[in-house]
Short mmCIF file of the C-alpha atoms (twelve columns), coordinates in Angstrom:
data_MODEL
# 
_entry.id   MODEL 
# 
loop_
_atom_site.group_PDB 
_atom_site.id 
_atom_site.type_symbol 
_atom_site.label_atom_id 
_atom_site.label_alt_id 
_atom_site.label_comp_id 
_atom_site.label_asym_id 
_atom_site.label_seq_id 
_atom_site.Cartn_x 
_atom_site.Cartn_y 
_atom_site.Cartn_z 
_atom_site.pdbx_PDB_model_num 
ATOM 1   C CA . UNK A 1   89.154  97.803  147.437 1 
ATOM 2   C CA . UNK A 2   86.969  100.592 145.293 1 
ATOM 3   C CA . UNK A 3   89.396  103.135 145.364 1 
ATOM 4   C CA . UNK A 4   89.042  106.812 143.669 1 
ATOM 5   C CA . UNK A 5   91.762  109.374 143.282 1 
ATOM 6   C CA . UNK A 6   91.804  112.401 142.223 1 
ATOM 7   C CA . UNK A 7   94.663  115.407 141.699 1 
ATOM 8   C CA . UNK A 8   93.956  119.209 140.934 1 
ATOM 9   C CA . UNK A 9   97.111  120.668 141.821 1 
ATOM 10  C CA . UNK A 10  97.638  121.049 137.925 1 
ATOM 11  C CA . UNK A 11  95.661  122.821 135.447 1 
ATOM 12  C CA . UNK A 12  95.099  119.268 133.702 1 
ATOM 13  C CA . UNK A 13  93.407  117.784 136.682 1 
ATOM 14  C CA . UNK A 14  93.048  114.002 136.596 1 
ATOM 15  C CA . UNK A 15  90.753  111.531 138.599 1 
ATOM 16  C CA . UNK A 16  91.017  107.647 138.323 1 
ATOM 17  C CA . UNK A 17  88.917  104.527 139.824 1 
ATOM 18  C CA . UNK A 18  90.769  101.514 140.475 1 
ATOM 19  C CA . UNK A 19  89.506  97.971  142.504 1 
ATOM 20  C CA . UNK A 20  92.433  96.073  143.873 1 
ATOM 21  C CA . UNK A 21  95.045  97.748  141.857 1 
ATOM 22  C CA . UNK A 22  93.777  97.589  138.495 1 
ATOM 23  C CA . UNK A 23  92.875  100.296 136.236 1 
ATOM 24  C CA . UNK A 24  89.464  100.532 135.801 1 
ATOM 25  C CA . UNK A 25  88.814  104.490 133.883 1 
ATOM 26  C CA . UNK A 26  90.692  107.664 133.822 1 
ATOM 27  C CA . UNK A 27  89.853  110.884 132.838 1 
ATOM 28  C CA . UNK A 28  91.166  114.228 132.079 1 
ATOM 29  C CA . UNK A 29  89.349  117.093 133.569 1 
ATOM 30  C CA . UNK A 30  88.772  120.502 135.186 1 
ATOM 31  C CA . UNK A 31  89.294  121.212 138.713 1 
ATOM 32  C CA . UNK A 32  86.149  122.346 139.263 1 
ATOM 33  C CA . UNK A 33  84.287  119.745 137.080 1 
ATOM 34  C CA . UNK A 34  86.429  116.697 138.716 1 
ATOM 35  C CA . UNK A 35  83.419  115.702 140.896 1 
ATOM 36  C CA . UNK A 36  81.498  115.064 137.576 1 
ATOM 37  C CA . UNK A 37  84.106  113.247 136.128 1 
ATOM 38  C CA . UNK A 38  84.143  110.937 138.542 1 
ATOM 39  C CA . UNK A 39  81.002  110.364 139.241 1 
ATOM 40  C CA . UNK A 40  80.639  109.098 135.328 1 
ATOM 41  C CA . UNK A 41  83.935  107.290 136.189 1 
ATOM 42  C CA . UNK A 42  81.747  105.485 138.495 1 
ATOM 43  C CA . UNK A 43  78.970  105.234 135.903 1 
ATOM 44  C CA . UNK A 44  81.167  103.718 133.022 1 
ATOM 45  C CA . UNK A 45  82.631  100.923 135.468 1 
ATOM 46  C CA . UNK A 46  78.929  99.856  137.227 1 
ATOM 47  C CA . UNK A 47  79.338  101.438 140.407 1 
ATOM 48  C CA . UNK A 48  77.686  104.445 142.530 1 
ATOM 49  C CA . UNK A 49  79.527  106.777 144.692 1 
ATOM 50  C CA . UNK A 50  78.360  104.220 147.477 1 
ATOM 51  C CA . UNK A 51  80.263  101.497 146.865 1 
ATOM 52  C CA . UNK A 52  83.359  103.268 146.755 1 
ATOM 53  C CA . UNK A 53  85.870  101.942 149.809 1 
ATOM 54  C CA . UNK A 54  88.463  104.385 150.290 1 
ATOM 55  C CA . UNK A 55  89.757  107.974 148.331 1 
ATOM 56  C CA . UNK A 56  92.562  109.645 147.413 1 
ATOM 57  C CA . UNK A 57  93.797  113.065 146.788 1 
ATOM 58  C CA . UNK A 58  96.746  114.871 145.497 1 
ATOM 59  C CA . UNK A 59  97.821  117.464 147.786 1 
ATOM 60  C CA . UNK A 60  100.148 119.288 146.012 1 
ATOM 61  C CA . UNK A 61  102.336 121.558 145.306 1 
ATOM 62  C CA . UNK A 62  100.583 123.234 142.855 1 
ATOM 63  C CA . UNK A 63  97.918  125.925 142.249 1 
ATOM 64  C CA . UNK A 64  96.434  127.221 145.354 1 
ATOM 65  C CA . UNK A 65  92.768  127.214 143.949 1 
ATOM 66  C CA . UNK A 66  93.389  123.345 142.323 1 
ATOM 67  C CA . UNK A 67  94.562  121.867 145.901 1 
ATOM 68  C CA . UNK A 68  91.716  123.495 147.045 1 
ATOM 69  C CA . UNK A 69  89.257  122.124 144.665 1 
ATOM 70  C CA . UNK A 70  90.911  118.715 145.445 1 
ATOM 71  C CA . UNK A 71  91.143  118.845 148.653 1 
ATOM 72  C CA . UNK A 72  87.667  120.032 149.316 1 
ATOM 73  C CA . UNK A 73  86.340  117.918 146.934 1 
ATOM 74  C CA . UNK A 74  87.804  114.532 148.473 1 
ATOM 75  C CA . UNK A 75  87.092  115.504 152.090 1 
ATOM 76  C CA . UNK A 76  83.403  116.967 151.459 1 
ATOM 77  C CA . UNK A 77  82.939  112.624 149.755 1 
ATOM 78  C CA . UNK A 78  85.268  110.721 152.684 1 
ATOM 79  C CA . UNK A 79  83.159  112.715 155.431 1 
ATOM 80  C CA . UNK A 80  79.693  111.883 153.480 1 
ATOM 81  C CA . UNK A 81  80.847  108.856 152.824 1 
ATOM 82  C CA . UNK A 82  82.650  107.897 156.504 1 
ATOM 83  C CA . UNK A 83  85.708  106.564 154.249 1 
ATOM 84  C CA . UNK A 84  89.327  106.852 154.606 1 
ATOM 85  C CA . UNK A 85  91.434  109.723 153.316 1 
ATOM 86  C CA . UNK A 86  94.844  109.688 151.999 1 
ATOM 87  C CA . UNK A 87  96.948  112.367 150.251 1 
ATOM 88  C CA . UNK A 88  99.880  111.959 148.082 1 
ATOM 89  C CA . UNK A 89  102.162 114.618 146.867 1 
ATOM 90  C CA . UNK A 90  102.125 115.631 142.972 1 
ATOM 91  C CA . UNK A 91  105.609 115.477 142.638 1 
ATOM 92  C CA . UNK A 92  105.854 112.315 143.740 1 
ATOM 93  C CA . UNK A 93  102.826 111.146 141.551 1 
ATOM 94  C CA . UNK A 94  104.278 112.530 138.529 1 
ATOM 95  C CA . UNK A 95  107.834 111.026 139.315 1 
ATOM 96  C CA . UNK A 96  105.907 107.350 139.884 1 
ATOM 97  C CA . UNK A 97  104.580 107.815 135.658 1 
ATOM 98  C CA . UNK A 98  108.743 107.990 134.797 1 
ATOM 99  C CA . UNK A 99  110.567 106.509 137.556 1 
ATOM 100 C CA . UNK A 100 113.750 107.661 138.053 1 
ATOM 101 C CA . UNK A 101 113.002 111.549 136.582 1 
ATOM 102 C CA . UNK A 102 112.744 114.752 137.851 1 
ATOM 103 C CA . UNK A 103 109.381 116.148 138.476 1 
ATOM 104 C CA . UNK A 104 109.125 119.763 137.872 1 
ATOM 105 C CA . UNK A 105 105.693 121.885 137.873 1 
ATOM 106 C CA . UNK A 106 105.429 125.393 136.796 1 
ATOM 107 C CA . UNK A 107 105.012 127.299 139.806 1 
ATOM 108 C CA . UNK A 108 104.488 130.462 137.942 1 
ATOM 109 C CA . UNK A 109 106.327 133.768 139.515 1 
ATOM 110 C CA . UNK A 110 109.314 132.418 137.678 1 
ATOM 111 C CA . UNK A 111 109.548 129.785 139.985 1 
ATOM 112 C CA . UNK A 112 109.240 125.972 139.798 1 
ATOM 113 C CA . UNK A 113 107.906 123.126 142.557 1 
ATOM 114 C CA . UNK A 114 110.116 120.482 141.816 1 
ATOM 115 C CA . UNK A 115 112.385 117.650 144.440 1 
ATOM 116 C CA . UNK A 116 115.723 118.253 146.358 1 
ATOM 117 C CA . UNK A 117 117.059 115.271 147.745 1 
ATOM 118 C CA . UNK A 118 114.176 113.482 147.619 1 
ATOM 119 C CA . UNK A 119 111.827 116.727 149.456 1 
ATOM 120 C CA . UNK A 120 109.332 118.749 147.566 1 
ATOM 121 C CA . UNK A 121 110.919 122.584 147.019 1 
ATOM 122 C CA . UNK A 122 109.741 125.719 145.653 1 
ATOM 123 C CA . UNK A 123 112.904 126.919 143.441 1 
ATOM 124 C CA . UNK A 124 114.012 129.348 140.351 1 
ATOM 125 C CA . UNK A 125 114.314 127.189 137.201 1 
ATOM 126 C CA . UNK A 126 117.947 128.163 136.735 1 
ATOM 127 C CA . UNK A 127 118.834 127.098 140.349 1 
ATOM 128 C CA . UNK A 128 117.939 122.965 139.397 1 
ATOM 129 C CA . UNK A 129 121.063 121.910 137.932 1 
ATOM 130 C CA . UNK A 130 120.284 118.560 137.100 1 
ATOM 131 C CA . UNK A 131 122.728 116.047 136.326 1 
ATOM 132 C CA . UNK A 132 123.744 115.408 132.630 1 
ATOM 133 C CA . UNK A 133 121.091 113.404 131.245 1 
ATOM 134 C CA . UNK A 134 118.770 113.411 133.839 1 
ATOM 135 C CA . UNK A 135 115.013 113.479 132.340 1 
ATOM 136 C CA . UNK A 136 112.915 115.741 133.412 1 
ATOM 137 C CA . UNK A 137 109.017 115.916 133.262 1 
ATOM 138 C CA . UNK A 138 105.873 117.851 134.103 1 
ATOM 139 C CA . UNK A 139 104.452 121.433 132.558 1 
ATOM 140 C CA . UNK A 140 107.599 123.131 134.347 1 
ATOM 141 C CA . UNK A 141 109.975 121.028 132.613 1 
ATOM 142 C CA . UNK A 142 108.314 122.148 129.367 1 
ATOM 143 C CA . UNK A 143 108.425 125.696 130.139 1 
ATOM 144 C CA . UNK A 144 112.021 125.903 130.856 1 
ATOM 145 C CA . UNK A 145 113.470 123.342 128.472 1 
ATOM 146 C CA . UNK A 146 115.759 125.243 126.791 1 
ATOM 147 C CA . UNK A 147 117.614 125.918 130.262 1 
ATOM 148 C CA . UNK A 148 117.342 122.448 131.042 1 
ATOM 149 C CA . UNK A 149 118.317 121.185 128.181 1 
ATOM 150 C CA . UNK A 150 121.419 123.568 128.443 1 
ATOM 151 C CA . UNK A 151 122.168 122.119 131.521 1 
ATOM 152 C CA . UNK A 152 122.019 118.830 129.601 1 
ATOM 153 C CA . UNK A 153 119.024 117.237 130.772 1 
ATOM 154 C CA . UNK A 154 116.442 115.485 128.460 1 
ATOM 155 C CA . UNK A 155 112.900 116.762 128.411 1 
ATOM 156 C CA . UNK A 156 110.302 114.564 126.574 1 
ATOM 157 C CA . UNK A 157 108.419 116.373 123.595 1 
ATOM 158 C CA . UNK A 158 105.751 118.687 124.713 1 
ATOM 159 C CA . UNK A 159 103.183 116.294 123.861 1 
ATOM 160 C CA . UNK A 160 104.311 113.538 126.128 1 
ATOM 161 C CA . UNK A 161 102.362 111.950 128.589 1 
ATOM 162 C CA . UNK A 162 105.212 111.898 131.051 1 
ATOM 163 C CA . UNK A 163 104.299 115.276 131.712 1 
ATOM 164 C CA . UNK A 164 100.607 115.110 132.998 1 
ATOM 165 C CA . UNK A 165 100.374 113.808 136.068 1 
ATOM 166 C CA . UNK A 166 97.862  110.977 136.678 1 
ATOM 167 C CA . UNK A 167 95.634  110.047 139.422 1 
ATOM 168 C CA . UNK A 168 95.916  106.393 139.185 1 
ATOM 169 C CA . UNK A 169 100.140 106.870 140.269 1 
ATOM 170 C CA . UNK A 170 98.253  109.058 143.396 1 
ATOM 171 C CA . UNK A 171 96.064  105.815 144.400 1 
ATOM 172 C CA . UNK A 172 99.254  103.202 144.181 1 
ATOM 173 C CA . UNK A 173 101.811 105.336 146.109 1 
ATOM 174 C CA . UNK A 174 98.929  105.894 148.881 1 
ATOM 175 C CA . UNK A 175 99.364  104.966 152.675 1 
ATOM 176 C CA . UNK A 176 98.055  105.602 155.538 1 
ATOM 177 C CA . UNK A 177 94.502  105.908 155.035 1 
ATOM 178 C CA . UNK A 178 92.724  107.868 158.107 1 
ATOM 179 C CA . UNK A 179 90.035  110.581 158.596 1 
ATOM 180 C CA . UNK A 180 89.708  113.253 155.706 1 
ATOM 181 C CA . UNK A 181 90.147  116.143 158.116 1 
ATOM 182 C CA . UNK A 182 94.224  114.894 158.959 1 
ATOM 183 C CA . UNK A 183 95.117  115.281 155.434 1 
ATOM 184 C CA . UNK A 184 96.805  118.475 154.843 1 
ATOM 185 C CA . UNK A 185 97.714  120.399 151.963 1 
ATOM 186 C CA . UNK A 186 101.553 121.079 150.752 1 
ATOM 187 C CA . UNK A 187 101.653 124.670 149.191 1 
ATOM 188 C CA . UNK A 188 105.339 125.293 150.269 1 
ATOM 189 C CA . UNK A 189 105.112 128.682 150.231 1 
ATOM 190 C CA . UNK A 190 101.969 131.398 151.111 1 
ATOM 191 C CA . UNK A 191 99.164  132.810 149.128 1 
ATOM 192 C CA . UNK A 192 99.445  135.847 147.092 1 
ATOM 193 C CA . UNK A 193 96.077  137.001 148.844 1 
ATOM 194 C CA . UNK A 194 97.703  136.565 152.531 1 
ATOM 195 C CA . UNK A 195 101.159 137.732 150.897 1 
ATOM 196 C CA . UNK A 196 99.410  141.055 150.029 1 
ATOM 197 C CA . UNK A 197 97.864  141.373 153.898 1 
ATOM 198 C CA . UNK A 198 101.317 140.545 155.546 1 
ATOM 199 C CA . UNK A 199 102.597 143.284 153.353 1 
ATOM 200 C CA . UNK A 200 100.181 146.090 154.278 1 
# 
């Protein structure tokens, strides 16, 4: 199976192109040019957009815009296409690159999208308490690793790839492939834009 995935929830986007498991390119891009990227994915391996078999998308949590971008991006090719859709959540993508961490994305508003007891959660960095020496990963972890390290768990350096989440993780924790429009994103909490209305 052809498969492409792709994740925008993060502003280091990622999109991947495997056949039967196995690696075949990765890149690092934008959320708005991830279409690009992988069509010279596609390029670089021998393949058109054609002969892909089935796609898959990150769903978030994240940035609204990036699941967006994703989301759109992977539904608009599955419906051209008449391919299978699955989504995968980012957390659980990023916890596949370092089994056994704690995923935590910056959520901005001094908050952080990270897993509690095993469920994706919008929370304030100083309400994780990890367990001593519990390694935690992603651009949240790096934002608040002085209180996590306080709390005594590890963060990788900065630079560490444990912390960008990658597509091809999205394409070997997928299941249950089905039509693009079924797959729904995970914001876990509402849009500053529809906050702002519900305020008025």
């Amino acid at each position: 199976m052809l498969t492409l995935a792709l994740d925008t929830a993060t502003p280091r986007s990622s999109c991947a192109l495997l056949k039967d498991g196995e690696l075949l390119g990765e890149r690092e891009t934008k959320a708005a040019a991830v279409l690009a990227a992988a069509d010279a994915l596609l390029a670089e391996a021998g393949y058109v957009t054609g002969d892909l078999e089935r796609i898959v998308c990150g769903i978030g949590p994240g940035s609204f815009t990036g699941i967006r971008i994703g989301l759109a991006v992977a539904r608009g090719l599955a419906l051209a296409l008449d391919l299978p859709l699955a989504g995968v959540s980012t957390l659980a993508a990023l916890q596949e690159g370092a089994p056994g961490s704690l995923p935590v994305i910056d959520a901005s508003r001094k908050e952080v999208f990270t897993l509690r007891g095993g469920e994706p959660a919008v929370v304030r960095p100083e309400d994780l308490k990890p367990a001593p020496g519990t390694v935690c990963i992603g651009d949240g972890a790096v934002r608040y690793r002085a209180l996590l390290e306080a709390a005594g768990a590890e963060v990788p350096p900065d630079g560490s790839e444990l912390h960008l989440v990658r597509a091809r993780f999205h394409a070997l924790l997928a299941a249950g492939f089905g039509p693009a429009e079924l797959v729904e994103p995970l914001y876990l909490r509402i849009p500053d834009a529809e906050k702002a209305i519900e305020q008025r």
